[in-house]
Every structure is written in C-alpha cells, then in structure tokens.
N, C-alpha and C positions, 0 to 999 in steps of 0.2 A: 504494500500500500504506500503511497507519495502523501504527505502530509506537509504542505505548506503553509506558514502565517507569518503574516506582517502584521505593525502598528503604521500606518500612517499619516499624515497628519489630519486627516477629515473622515476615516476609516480603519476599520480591520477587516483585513481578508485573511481568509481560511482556503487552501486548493489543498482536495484530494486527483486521485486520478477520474474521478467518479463526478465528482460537485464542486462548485464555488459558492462561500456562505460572503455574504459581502453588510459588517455591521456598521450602523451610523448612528451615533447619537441621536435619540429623540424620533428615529422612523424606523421603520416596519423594516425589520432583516432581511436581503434579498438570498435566498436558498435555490441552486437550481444546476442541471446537470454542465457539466464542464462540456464547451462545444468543441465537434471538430477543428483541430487547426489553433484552438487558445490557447493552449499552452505558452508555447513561444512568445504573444503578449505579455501573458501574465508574470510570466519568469520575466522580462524586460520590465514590466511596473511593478515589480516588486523588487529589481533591482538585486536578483539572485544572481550569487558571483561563480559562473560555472565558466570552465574552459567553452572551447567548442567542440572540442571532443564529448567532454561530459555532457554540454547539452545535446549533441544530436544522441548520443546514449539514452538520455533517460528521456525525451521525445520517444525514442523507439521504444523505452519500457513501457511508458503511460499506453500509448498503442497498441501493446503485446496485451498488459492486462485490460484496457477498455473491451479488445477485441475475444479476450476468453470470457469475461462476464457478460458478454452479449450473444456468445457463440455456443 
C-alpha cells in the first residue's frame, strides 16, 4: 500500500494508491478515488523528493497494485 500526506498551507492531503482525502479547515472533506495518470501531479504538489528512477518505479507500482485490485 503507498501512503502519502502532506500539511500545506491551506490543506492536508492524504494519497493512497487507491484515494485522495483532500482536508480544509471549516469544509466538507473531499474523499474520492485517485484518477488515472494523478499520481505524477500529486507527487509534484506535494513536493515529494524522488529520483527519477524512483519515481517512474513507484508510478509502475501504484499501477501494478490499482490494476490487481480491479482485476
């Protein structure tokens, strides 16, 4: 399982390989499946310090496991 969180300064995000929980002071939590292809965003605004080796890496893992929990 990939378990990512950041504090931001206007939010906290939570990435599994599975969902993105996105909290904001004072609104309604946004909860909802991680789309094809986000990752790579999300890792860049979140500002996660991967080689580029590691990142195409664990792109192809989230992929690996998205595509056996669906398969």
């Amino acid at each position: 399982m990939l378990m990512l969180t950041r504090h931001l300064p206007d939010r906290h995000v939570a990435v599994t390989h599975e969902t993105v929980t996105v909290r904001r002071p004072g609104r309604t939590t946004e909860h909802r499946e991680l789309r094809d292809g986000e990752l790579g965003d999300l890792l860049d605004e979140l500002d996660v310090p991967l080689t580029a080796d590691e990142r195409t890496g664990l792109i192809a893992k989230v992929r690996e496991l998205r595509s056996r929990a669906s398969g």
